[in-house]
C-alpha positions in Angstrom: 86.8 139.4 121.5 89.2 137.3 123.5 92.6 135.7 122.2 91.0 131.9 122.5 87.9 132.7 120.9 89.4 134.6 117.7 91.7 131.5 117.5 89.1 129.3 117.2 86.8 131.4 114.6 87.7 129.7 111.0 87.8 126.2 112.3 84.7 124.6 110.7 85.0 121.5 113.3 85.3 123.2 116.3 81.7 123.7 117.3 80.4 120.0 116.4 80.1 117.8 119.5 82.5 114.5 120.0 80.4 112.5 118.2 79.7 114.5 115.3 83.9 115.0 115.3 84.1 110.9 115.4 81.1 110.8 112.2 83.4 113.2 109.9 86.4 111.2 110.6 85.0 108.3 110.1 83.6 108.7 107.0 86.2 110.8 105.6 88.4 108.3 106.6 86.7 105.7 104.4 86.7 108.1 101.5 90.5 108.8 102.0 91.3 105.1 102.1 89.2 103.7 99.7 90.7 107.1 96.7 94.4 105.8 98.0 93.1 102.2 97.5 91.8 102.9 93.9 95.2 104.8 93.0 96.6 101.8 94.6 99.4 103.5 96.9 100.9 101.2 99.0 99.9 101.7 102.9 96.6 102.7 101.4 94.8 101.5 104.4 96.4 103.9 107.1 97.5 106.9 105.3 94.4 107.5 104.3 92.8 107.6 108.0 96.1 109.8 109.1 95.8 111.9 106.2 92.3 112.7 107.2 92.9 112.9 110.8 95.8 115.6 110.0 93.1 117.5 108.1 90.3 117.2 110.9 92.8 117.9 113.3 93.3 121.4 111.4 90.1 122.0 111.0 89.4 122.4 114.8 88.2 118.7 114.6 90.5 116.8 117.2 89.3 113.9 119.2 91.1 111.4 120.8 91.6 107.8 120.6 91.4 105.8 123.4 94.3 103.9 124.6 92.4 100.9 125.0 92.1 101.0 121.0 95.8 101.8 120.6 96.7 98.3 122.6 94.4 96.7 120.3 95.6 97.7 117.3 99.5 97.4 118.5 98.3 93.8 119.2 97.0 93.5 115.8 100.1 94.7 114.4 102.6 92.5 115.9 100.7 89.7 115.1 100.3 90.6 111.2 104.3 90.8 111.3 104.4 87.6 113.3 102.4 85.6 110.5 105.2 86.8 107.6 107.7 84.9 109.2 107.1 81.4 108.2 109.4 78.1 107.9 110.5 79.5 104.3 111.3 82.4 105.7 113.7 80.8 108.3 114.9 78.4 105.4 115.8 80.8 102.6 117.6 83.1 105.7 119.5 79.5 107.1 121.1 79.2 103.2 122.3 82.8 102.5 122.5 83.9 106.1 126.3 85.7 106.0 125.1 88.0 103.2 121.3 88.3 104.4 122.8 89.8 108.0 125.8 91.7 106.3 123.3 93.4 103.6 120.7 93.7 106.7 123.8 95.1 108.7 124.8 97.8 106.1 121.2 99.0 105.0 120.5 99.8 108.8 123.9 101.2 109.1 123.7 103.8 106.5 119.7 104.4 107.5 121.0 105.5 110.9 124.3 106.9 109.5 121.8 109.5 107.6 119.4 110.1 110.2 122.2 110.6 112.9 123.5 113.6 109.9 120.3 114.9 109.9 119.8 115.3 114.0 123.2 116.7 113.9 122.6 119.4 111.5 119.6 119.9 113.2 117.4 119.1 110.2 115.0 117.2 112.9 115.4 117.3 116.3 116.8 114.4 118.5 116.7 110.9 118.0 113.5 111.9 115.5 115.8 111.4 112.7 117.3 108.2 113.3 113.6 106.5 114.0 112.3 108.3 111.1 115.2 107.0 108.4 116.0 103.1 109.8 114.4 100.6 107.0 111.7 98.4 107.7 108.4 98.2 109.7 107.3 101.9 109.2 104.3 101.3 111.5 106.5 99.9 114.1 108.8 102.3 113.8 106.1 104.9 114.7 105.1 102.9 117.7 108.6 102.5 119.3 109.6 106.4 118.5 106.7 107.3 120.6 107.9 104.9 123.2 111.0 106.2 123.2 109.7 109.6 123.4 110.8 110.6 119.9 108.6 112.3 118.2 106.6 109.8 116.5 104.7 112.5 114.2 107.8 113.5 112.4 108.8 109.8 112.1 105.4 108.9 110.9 106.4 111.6 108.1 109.5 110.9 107.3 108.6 106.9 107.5 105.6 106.9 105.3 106.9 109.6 102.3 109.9 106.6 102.4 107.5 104.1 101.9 105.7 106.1 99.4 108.5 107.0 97.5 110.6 103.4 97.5 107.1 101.7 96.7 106.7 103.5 93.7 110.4 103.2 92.4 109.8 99.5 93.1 106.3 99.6 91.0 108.3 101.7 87.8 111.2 98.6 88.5 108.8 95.9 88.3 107.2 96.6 85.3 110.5 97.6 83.4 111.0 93.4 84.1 107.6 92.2 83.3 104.1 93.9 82.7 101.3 94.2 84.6 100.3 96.3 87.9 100.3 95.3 91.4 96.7 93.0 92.8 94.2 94.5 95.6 95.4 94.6 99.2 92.9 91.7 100.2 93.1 89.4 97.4 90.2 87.4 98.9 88.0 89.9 99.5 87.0 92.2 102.7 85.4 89.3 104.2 86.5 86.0 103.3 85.1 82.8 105.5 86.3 83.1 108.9 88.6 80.1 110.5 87.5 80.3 114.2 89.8 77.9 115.7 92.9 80.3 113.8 91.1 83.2 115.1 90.3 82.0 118.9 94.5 80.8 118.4 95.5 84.6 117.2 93.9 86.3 119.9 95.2 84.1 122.5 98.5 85.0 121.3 97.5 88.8 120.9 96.3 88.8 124.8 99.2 86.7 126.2 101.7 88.1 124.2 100.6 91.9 125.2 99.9 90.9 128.4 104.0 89.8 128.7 105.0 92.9 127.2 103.1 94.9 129.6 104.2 92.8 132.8 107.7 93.0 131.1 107.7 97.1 131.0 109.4 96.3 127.6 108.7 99.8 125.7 106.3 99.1 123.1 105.5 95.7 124.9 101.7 95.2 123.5 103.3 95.6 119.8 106.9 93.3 120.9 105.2 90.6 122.4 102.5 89.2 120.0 104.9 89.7 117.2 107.5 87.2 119.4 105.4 84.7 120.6 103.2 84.7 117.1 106.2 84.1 115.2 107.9 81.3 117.7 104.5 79.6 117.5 103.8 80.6 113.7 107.4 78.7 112.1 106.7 76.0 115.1 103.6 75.0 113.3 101.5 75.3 116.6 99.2 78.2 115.9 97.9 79.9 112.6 97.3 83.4 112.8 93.7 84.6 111.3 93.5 88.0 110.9 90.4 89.2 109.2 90.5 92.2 106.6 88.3 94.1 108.6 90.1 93.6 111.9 93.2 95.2 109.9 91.2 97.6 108.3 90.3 98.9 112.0 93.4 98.4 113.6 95.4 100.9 110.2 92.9 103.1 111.0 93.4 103.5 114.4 97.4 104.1 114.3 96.3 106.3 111.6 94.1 108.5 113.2 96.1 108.1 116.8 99.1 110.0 114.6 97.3 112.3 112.6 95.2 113.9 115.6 98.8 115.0 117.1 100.0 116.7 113.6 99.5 120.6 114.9 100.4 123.2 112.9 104.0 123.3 114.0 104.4 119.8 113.7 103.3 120.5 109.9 105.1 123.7 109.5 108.8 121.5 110.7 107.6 118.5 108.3 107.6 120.8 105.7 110.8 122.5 106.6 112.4 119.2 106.2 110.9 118.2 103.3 113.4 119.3 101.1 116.0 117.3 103.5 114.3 114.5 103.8 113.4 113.3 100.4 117.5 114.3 99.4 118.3 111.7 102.6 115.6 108.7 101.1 117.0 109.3 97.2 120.4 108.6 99.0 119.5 105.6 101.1 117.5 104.4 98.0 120.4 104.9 96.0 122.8 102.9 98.3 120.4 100.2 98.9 120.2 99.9 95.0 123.9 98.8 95.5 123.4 96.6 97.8 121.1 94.5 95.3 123.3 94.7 92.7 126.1 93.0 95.0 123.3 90.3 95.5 123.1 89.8 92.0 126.9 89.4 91.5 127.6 87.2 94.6 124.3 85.1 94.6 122.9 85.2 91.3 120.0 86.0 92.1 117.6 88.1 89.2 117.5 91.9 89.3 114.0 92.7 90.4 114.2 90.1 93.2 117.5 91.7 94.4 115.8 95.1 94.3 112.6 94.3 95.7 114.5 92.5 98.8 116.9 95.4 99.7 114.6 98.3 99.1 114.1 100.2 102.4 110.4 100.8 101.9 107.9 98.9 104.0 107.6 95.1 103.8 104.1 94.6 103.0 104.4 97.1 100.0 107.5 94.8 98.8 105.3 91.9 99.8 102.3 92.9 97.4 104.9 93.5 94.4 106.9 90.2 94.7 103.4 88.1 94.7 102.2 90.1 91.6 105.5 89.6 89.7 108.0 87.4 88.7 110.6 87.1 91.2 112.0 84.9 94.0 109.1 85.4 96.8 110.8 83.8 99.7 114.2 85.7 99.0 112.1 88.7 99.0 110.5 88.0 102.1 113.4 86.1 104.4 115.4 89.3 103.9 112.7 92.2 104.7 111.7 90.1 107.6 114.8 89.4 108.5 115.9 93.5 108.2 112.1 94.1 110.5 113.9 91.6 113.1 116.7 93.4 113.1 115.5 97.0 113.4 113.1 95.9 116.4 115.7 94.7 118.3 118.6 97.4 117.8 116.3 100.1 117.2 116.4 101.2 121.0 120.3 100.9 120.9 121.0 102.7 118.1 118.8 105.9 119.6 120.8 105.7 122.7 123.6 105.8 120.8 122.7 109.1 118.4 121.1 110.4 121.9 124.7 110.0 123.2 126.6 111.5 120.5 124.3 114.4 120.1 124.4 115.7 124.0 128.6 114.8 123.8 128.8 117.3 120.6 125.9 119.6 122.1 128.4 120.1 125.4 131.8 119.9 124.2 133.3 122.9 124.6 134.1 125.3 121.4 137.8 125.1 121.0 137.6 128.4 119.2 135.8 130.4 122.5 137.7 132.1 124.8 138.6 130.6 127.8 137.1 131.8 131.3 140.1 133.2 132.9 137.7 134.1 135.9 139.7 131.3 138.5 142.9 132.6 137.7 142.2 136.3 139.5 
């Protein structure tokens, strides 16, 4: 029996045609999504297709998603971000904005201050790190790592256990302050009454705005420029941005799957590796961020929950679904996470560069303990 052939006995997906492979993850995908959804975990919606896809994969399953998809969602994405960032947004951020940018500044800081420790002890490989621990937009984060030819699987990883993690500190938070769990994801159901003219709006700035970020060569362009235009247009007042929950739904699943599909088994066996590592590095950035919301609540007076819910370094729709269930100051909430988002998008790039720098400087400077090579001097 050949090597490739006793490699591929055991995997129960192998043998099943493309199609069939596309039927199992599909419906395990729903299944997946709709158990997370019941246990209400927050991301629900795209760890469950990713945590299915990393299964099928496994199981000799793999397919691939085509890029066409990919763009699609991306699109989807920016736009979804482009609709949080509304005229309250900008107006809670215009009357605190010296603290919002220095408690933005110093949550990034130490999020890339702890990856760049962990690339350098070699915990994870490269920029990886960095991309994997800056706060924010964990789906964007994914997205630009690949751009940037981190690798985005890792990130995911690292990203989404983050999420996971701050989400359900924040949940044991918020009910220590007032009772009651968090409400569904789609609050008016999977499919509400459609606004055409919103719709026909949000896909003209989905097309347009990928269609720039394309022509622009701007790494993840078809994700960067939806989310600009949609949000210049969305605080203008110009456009409203109709997404449906089933266009969401679709466009989760696909960044799900499209990340899942990659996790081989070394990809798994170096998550795991990490694992240890990485939840030490998110209980420390946790931790820090924790301070940060207490400094809010001495220099602004703002309440405890709302100071923690708007400096924890989870994802912003998680902290989005908690502040609307609760008790807390919403736009607060929101102008800072978005505001942090902003942030990260832009610098994100730079700050790889930078780790990328620092890493090849300490990976070639000489050992001053080594003996010299007296070779020259014979």
């Amino acid at each position: 029996m050949s090597r490739a052939s006793s490699a591929g006995k055991g995997l129960p997906l192998q043998s099943l045609p493309t199609a069939a492979r596309w039927a199992v993850l599909l419906a395990a995908s729903a299944l997946g999504a709709g158990l997370l959804q019941w246990a209400r975990l927050p991301a629900a919606l795209m760890l469950g297709p990713l945590a299915v896809a990393v299964l099928v994969q496994t199981a000799g399953g793999a397919v691939r998603v085509p890029r066409a998809f990919m763009a699609v969602a991306q699109a989807v994405i920016g736009c979804l971000i482009a609709r949080s960032i509304t005229p309250a947004i900008v107006g809670g951020f215009a009357s605190h904005w010296p603290v919002f940018l220095a408690v933005v500044a110093l949550s990034i800081a130490a999020g890339a201050g702890i990856g760049w420790t962990m690339s350098r002890l070699g915990i994870v490989p490269g920029t990886t790190a960095v991309w994997g621990m800056l706060p924010g937009a964990a789906m964007a984060m994914m997205v630009m790592a690949e751009a940037y030819s981190a690798d985005f699987r890792l990130v995911a990883f690292m990203q989404y256990l983050r999420v996971v993690l701050v989400a359900t500190a924040a949940s044991v938070v918020a009910l220590l302050f007032v009772h009651g769990g968090g409400g569904p994801r789609f609050a008016g159901g999977y499919f509400p009454p459609i606004h055409w003219l919103a719709l026909a709006e949000t896909v003209g700035v989905a097309v347009l705005g990928g269609g720039l970020g394309l022509v622009a060569r701007i790494p993840a362009g078809v994700l960067l420029g939806p989310l600009a235009l949609g949000a210049a247009l969305n605080v203008l007042g110009w456009v409203t941005i109709e997404l449906p929950p089933v266009v969401l739904i679709a466009s989760y699943a696909v960044i799900g799957w499209n990340t899942g599909l990659r996790f081989t088994r070394d990809v798994l066996a170096a998550a795991a590796r990490a694992l240890p590592q990485t939840l030490g590095a998110t209980a420390l950035l946790m931790a820090f961020c924790g301070v940060l919301a207490w400094l809010l609540v001495v220099l602004l007076h703002v309440d405890p929950l709302t100071a923690y819910l708007a400096t924890s370094p989870g994802g912003v729709d998680a902290a989005a679904i908690i502040a609307a269930t609760t008790k807390v100051d919403t736009p607060f909430v929101m102008a800072l996470q978005t505001l942090r988002v902003i942030v990260v998008l832009a610098i994100g790039p730079q700050v790889a560069r930078w780790v990328a720098g620092t890493l090849n400087a300490a990976a070639t400077r000489p050992d001053p303990a080594a003996p010299a090579d007296l070779g020259d001097l014979d």
